[in-house]
N, C-alpha and C positions, 0 to 999 in steps of 0.2 A: 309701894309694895305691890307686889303683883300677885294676880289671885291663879291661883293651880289651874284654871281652863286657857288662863292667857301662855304660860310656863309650856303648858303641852303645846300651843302654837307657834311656840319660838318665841313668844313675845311680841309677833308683829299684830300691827292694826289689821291688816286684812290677810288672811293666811294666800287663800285663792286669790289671786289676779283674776283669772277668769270668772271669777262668780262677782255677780253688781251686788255692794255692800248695803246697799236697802239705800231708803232715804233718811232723811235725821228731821226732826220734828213733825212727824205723820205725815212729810211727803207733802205734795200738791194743795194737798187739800189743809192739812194742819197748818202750815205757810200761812194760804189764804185768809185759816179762823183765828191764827195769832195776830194777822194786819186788822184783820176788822177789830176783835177785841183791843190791840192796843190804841185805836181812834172812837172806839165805846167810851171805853176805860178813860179815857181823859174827860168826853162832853159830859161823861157821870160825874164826876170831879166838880167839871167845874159848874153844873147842875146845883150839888150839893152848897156848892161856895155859895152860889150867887142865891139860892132861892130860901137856904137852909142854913144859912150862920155858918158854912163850913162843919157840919154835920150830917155824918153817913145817913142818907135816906134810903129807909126799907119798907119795901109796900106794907103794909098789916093786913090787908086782904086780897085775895085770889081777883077781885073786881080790877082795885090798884092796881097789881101785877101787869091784869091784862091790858090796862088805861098806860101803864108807863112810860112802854116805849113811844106811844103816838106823841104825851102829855111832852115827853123830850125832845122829840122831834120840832112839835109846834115854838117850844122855846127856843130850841136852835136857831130856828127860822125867825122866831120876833127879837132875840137879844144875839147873838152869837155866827149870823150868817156874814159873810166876807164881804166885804165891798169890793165893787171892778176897779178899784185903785189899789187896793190888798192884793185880789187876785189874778193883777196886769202885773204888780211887783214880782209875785211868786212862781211865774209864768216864765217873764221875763228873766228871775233870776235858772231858775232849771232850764230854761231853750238855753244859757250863758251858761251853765257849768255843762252841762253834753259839750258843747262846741271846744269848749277848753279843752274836755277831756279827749276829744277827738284831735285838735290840732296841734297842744302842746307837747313840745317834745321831751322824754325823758327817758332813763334807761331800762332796758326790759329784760326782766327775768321769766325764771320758769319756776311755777309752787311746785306741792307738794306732787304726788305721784297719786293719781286718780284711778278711777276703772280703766284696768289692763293696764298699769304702770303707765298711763300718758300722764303728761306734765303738760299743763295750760302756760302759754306768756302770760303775764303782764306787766304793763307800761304804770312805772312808778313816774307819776307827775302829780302829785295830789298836790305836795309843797308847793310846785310852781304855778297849779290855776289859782291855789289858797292866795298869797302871794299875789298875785295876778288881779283878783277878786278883789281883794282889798286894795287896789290901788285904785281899780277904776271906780270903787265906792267913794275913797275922799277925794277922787278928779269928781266926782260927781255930787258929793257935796261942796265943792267951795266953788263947783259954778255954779249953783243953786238949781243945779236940777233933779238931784235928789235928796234933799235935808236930811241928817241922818238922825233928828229926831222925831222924825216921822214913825220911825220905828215904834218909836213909843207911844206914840199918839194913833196911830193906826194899826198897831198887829197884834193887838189884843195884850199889850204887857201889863197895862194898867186896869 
């Protein structure tokens, strides 16, 4: 159902082409504070599992509050920091999907209609590096050069 300010516009999402339609989640900066909070949001998570039974921990004093974020930091670093075998894999797997995504080929459209009615390509190949991906994981575990239940032993599933 469409509300009476949309009605008066014709209905379209942006009435003016020429006016830039803002940004959508505060812009630059909102972006930013929703990346960090959603990698907060997890170490508190898993803070809470590991130290508290899996219960929400809330400072009870102003002191607390202000001890927190170091007190979570120090645990990250004594129970929760990556190893260079974790962080060679995770490296190695993002330099492998850029490069797919760069040299595989697949067919390219154009989205939606943007500022000033431009329409952006892009190159639909997700399926083929997905695809792709997974075939050089089990060539790479059944020559034992990368075990795929290392996954589990090293990326934090357990």
């Amino acid at each position: 159902k469409m509300s009476k300010e949309s009605k008066k516009k014709g209905g379209s999402r942006q009435s003016d082409p020429d006016k830039f339609p803002g940004y959508e989640f505060g812009g630059p900066v909102g972006t930013g504070l929703l990346m960090l909070w959603s990698h907060y949001i997890l170490y508190y998570f898993w803070y809470c599992y590991e130290f508290h039974n899996g219960k929400m921990y809330f400072p009870t004093s102003v002191g607390e509050l202000v001890q927190f974020p170091l007190v979570l930091l120090l645990k990250i670093r004594d129970k929760a920091w990556p190893t260079t075998f974790t962080m060679t894999c995770y490296g190695a797997f993002f330099c492998s999907q850029l490069l797919l995504a760069a040299i595989v080929p697949g067919p390219i459209v154009e989205g939606l209609a943007v500022f000033k009615d431009k329409r952006l390509p892009y190159l639909i190949n997700g399926y083929y590096c997905y695809y792709i991906t997974l075939f050089f994981l089990l060539l790479l575990h059944f020559l034992d050069v990368f075990p795929l239940d290392s996954i589990v032993t090293d990326f934090g599933v357990w």
